[in-house]
Every structure is written in structure tokens, then in C-alpha cells.
N, C-alpha and C positions, 0 to 999 in steps of 0.2 A: 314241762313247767307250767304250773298255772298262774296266770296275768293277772287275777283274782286277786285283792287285797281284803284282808280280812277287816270286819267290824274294825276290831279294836287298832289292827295298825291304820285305818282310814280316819278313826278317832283322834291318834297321835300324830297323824300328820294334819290332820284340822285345828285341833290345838297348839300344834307349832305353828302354823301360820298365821292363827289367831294373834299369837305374842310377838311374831314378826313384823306384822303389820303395825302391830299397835304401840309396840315398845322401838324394835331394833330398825326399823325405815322412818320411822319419824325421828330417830338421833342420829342414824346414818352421817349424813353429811355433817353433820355440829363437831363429830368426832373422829371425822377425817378431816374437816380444817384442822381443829387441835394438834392431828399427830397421837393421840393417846389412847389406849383404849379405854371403851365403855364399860368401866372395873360395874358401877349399879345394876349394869344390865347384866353383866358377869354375874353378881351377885343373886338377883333374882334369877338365872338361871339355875342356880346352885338349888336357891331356896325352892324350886320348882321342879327339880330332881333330871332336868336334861345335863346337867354335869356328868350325872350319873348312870345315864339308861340303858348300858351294856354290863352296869358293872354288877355279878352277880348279888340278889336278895340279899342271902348271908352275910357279903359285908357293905349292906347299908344301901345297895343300886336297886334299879327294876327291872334287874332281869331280863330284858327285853331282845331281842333278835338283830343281826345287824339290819335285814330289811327295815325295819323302826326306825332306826339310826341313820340309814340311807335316807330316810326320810323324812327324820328332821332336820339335818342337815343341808338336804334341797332346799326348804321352806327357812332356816335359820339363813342361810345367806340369801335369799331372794333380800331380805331383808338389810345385813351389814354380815358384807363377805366377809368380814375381817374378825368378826364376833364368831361368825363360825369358825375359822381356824381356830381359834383358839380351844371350842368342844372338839373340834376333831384332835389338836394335838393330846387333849385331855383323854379323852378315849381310845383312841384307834393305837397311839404308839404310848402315851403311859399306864392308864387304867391298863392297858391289853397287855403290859410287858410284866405288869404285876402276877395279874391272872394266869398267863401261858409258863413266864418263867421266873417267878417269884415263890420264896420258900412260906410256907403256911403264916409264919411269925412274920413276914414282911408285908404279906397281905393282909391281916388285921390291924401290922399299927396303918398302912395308907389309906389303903382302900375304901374304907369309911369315910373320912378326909376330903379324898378324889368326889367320894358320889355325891358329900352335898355342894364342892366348891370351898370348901373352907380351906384347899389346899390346891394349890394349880402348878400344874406340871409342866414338865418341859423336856423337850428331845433333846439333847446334846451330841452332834456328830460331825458335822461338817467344819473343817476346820478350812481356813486362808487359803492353802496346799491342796488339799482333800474334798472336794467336790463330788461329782459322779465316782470318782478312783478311790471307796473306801478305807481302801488296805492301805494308801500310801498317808494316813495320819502319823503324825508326830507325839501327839501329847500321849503322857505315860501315867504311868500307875505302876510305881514298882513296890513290892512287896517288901517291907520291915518292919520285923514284928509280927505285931496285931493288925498293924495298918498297910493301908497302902498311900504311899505319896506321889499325888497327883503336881503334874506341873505341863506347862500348855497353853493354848491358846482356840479356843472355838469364835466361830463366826458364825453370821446371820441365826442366830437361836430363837425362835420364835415363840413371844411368849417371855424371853429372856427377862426382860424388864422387872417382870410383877412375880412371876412364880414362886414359889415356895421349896420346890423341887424341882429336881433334873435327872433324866438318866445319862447318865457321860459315859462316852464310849472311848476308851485310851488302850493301851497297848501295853501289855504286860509281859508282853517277850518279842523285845525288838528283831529277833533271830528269826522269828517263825512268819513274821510278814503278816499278812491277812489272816491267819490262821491262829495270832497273838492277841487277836483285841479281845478285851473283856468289854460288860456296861457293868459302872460301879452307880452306886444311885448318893447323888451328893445335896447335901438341904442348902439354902440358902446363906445361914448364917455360919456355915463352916471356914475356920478359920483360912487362910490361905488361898479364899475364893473371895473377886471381885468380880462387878458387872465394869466391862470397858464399853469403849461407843456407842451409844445408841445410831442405828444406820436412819437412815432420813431416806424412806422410799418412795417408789412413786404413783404404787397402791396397796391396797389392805392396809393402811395407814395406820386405823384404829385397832392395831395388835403393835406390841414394843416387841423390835428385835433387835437384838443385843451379842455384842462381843462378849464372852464369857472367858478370863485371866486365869489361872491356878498356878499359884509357887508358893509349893511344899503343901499344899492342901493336903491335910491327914483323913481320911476315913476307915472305919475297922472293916477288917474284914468280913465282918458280917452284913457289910454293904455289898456283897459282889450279888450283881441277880445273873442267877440261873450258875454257869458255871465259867470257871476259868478258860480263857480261849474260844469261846462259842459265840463273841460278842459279834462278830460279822453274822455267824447264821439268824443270831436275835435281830440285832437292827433288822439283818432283809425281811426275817419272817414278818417284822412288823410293819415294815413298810409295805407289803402288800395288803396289809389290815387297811392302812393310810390313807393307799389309793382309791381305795373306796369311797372314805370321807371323802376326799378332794374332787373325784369325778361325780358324787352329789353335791359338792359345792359348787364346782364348776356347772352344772346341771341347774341349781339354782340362780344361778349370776345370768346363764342365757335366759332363763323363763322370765326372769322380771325385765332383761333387756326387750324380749319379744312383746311383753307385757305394755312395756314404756313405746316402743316402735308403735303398734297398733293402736293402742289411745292417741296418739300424738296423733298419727296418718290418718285420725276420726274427724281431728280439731282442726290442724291445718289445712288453710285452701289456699289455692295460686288455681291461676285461672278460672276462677269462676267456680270453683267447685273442690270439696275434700281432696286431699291428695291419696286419700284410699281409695278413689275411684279411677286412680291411671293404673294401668295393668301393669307396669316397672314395677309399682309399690307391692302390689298385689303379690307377683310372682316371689318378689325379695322375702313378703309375708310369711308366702308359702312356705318357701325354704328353709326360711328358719325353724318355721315350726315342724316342720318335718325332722330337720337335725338334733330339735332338741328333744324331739319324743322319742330319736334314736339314742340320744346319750342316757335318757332316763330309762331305758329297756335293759339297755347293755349298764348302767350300774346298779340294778335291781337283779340283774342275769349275775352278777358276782358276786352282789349281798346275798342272794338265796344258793351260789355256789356254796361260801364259807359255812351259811346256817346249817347246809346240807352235811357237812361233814366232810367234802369233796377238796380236790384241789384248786384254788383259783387261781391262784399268780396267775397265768394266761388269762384268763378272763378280767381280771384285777387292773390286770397292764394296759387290756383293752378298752376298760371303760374307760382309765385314768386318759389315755392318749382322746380316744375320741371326743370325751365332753369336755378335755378343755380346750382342746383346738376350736371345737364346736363352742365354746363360751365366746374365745376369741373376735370369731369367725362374723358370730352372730351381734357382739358386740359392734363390731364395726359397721357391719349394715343398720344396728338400729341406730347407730350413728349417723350416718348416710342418711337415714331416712330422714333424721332430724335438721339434716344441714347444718347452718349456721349455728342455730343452738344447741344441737348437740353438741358444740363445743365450747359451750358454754358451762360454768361451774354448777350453775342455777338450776341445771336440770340430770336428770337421775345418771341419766348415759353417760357423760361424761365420767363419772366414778367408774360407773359399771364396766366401760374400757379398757382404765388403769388397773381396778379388780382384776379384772379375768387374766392380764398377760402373766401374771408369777404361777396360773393353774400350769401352766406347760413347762415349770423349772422346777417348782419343790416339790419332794417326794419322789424324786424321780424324775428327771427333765425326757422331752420328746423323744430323745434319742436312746434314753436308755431305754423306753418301754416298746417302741421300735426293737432294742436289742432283744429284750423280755420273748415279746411275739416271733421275732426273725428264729432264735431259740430254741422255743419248741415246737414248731415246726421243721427245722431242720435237723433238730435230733434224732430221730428215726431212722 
């Protein structure tokens, strides 16, 4: 593998942090008091074409590599973790679910859409019930007619709030189990569809995630992506797309934690002298940065898996587990380092803490990407 970043992805990732710094950490916190997300920044994303950067020229994206994508994603949440979820759910599980298993005429009316932002998507899977245990959802999509009628109930849907689109994952043969679910792709304004709750979390604040209601929701069938019954092998294939985004989120969340720890251990003294000059600091420094150059190795080892044409789940599951435990991890010392203030609202870490602890449950919680790895190594 070569560790080599090319001109132009060293360009794309200079220019996302350009916009990070300057747009998405300087509202950062203004829109985590709020609760809501940063729809202007959203927007200017859009208009700036990162909505779009996986999503193939043809319709309307830049083409570009996942490595690109790992890599403004690092840089988009150094900024507001919570702004990048939202490009990663746009990309990694909608834009990607269009592309991989979307029929020609599905992909030119979205896709275009997706790549400038004029359209914001959303995953729909997880329901009250149905957590890590896919198969065991409730909500249906049974077939009459032309249509299929949806009825149900989703939870934590991220993105829920604002989106325009969703891909819902229901069950069209309660007989067949996991082996029944379809993704049907349902717009907004579709009859028999409301948003319920908005949840009140305790970070990525500035993303709305929302209960999603359907009774009697009608859509035609020319809504089903990809094919009847495959809906589990789509969700997973996508979620390994996923893990990616999130383990260069997570990857971004520790760099600006390390970021903030070391500036700070420059400014503060106690006893006469910087506190980067006691070797405790020093060594804590170390480690961090050490951990987070290994999460950013192992999610560019999986971006250049996918690019390659190879398989990556195993690799996918790895970075996803490592950099967020590692975002965690590192969160908490640069915390430490700051002491009292770091517990404070006033200063960057305190976010950066609440941030990083949801890397280790969505997309995939620690134990399931433990089960990923356990997996395929024991296969053999």
C-alpha cells in the first residue's frame, strides 16, 4: 500500500479544512446549545459540491475516491462532528445505496439532488425493537396493487428532522424473517408518513434525530431499491460503506481533541511553569497522538481497500471499532488535561467528549464490529 497521498486528494483535504475551520468550528458550539442543525452550513456544503463527492460525474457528483471522502470527513468533523454525520449519512448509506443498488431511472431523478444538497437523505432502519438484531423489525410494506403499504414505527433516524428522503427498511414477508426485508425509498411529503419525537441527545446535537410514524403509507412500487427480500444484504453492504465515514469522523473528533489538549498544556501553568513541561502531560500527549495516527492509517487501509475493488468489511469493522474507541479514549485525556475547564461548556472538549461517545453505537455498536473481526478470523 502506498501512504503517499496524491496532489489532488492532499488538495481536498486542505480545502476541507479550510471550510472547517472557518465556517463549521466557529458555529460549532452556537448550534449545539441550539439543538439544531447547521441547515446554512448544510447548504454551503451542498453549493461547494462535498454533498456530493462520491457521487458519480454523470449524475451531477465529483467522482472522487473513498480515500477523498475519508478525508474530508476527518477534517469536516474536526470542525462540527455533528455536520459531518449528516455528509456521511448522505453519502456512505444514501448517495451509495442509489449507485450500488438503484435502478438507472432512480438514479437520475436522486442523484443529482443528493450531489448538490438540494435533497438530504436519510437511513431508516432501526426501529424501538430492532437495534443491532436487524431481522427482528416489525414495520411492514406489504404489497397491494401497484403499491406497497407501509405501517410502523422507526427510531433514532438521523437526519430525521430535515431530510427530504429516506431509505426504509420494512419486511415484506413476515414468514421469511431476515431474509423478508426489502428498502423501499420514501420522500417526505408521502402521505401516511409523519416525523414523531424529536430525541434530545447528549452529543452531535447539531443533527435532528427523529422517530419516524407510517400508517398506511402508500408508495409504488417502483419505489423498491434493488430487489424484493435483499433488504438485509443492502443495509449491511451499506453499512460497511458507513463505517468508514464514522471511523474518519471519529478520527477527526480525536485530532482536534489532541489539537485542543496541546494548545491548552502550551497556555497553562501551575507551578511556575507550562503544564507541557511535566512528563505526565507529555507522555498523555504522546499517546494520543500516537492512537490517533493509528486510527487515521487503519481508515485510509479500508478507504483504499473499497477503492481497490477488494473486500473490506474486516478492515471497515476495524477502523470503525479502533478510531472510535480511540476518539473516546483520547477525548477523555484531553479532558484530563484541561481539568476543571475542560469541563466547562466554554471550551472546545467538553463537546468533543459528548461527540465522540455515539462513534462506538451507530453504524454498528463495539460489539457488533468485535463480532465482524471475531468472524472472519474464525471462519477458516
Amino acid at each position: 500500500m502506498d501512504f503517499m497521498l496524491t496532489d489532488d486528494q492532499k488538495m481536498i483535504r486542505d480545502t476541507a479544512k479550510e471550510f472547517s475551520d472557518e465556517v463549521l468550528a466557529v458555529e460549532a458550539a452556537e448550534y449545539d446549545e441550539k439543538d439544531e442543525p447547521n441547515l446554512s452550513a448544510i447548504k454551503k456544503l451542498g453549493e461547494l459540491g462535498y454533498m456530493g463527492i462520491t457521487i458519480p460525474e454523470k449524475y451531477g457528483g465529483a467522482g472522487l475516491d473513498t480515500i477523498s471522502y475519508a478525508l474530508v470527513m476527518e477534517q469536516m468533523a474536526r470542525g462540527c462532528a455533528a455536520t459531518a454525520t449528516t455528509i456521511s449519512i448522505q453519502l456512505s448509506l444514501v448517495a451509495e445505496g442509489f449507485i450500488k443498488y438503484g435502478s438507472e431511472e432512480q438514479r437520475k431523478k436522486y442523484l443529482p439532488k443528493l450531489a448538490t444538497g438540494e435533497v438530504i437523505g436519510a437511513f431508516a432502519m432501526t426501529e424501538p425493537s430492532a437495534g443491532s438484531d436487524v431481522g427482528s423489525m416489525t414495520t411492514s410494506g406489504v404489497k397491494k396493487g401497484d403499491d406497497y403499504v407501509i405501517n410502523g414505527t422507526k427510531t433514532f433516524i438521523t437526519n430525521g428532522g430535515f431530510a427530504d428522503l429516506f431509505l426504509l427498511f420494512v419486511s415484506t414477508d413476515k414468514e421469511a424473517g431476515a431474509k423478508g426485508l426489502s428498502c423501499l425509498i420514501v420522500e417526505k411529503d408521502t402521505p401516511g408518513f409523519r416525523l414523531g419525537k424529536k430525541e434530545v441527545k447528549m452529543g452531535i446535537r447539531a443533527t435532528d434525530t427523529r422517530e419516524l410514524i407510517f400508517e398506511d403509507c402508500k408508495v409504488p412500487k417502483t419505489n423498491l431499491l434493488g430487489e424484493e427480500g435483499k433488504g438485509m444484504s443492502i443495509g449491511l453492504g451499506l453499512l460497511d460503506g458507513g463505517r468508514i465515514g464514522i471511523a474518519a469522523q471519529a478520527t477527526g473528533i480525536a485530532q482536534r481533541a489532541l489539537e485542543e489538549a496541546t494548545s491548552y498544556s502550551k497556555e497553562r501553568e501551575q507551578f511556575g511553569r507550562p503544564i507541557c513541561k511535566f512528563q505526565a502531560i507529555q507522555f498523555m500527549l504522546a499517546d494520543m497522538a500516537m492512537r490517533v495516527d493509528a486510527a487515521r492509517l487503519l481508515t485510509l487501509r479500508s478507504a483504499w481497500a473499497k477503492d481497490a475493488g477488494k473486500p473490506f468489511s474486516l478492515e471497515a469493522a476495524t477502523a470503525k471499532l479502533y478510531a472510535s474507541e480511540t476518539a473516546n479514549w483520547v477525548a477523555d485525556k484531553a479532558l484530563q488535561i484541561h481539568g476543571g475547564y475542560g469541563y466547562m461548556k466554554e471550551y472546545v472538549v467538553e463537546r468533543l467528549f459528548r461527540d465522540a461517545r455515539i462513534t462506538e453505537i451507530y453504524e454498528g455498536t463495539s460489539e457488533i464490529q468485535r463480532l465482524v473481526i471475531s468472524g472472519q478470523l474464525l471462519k477458516d
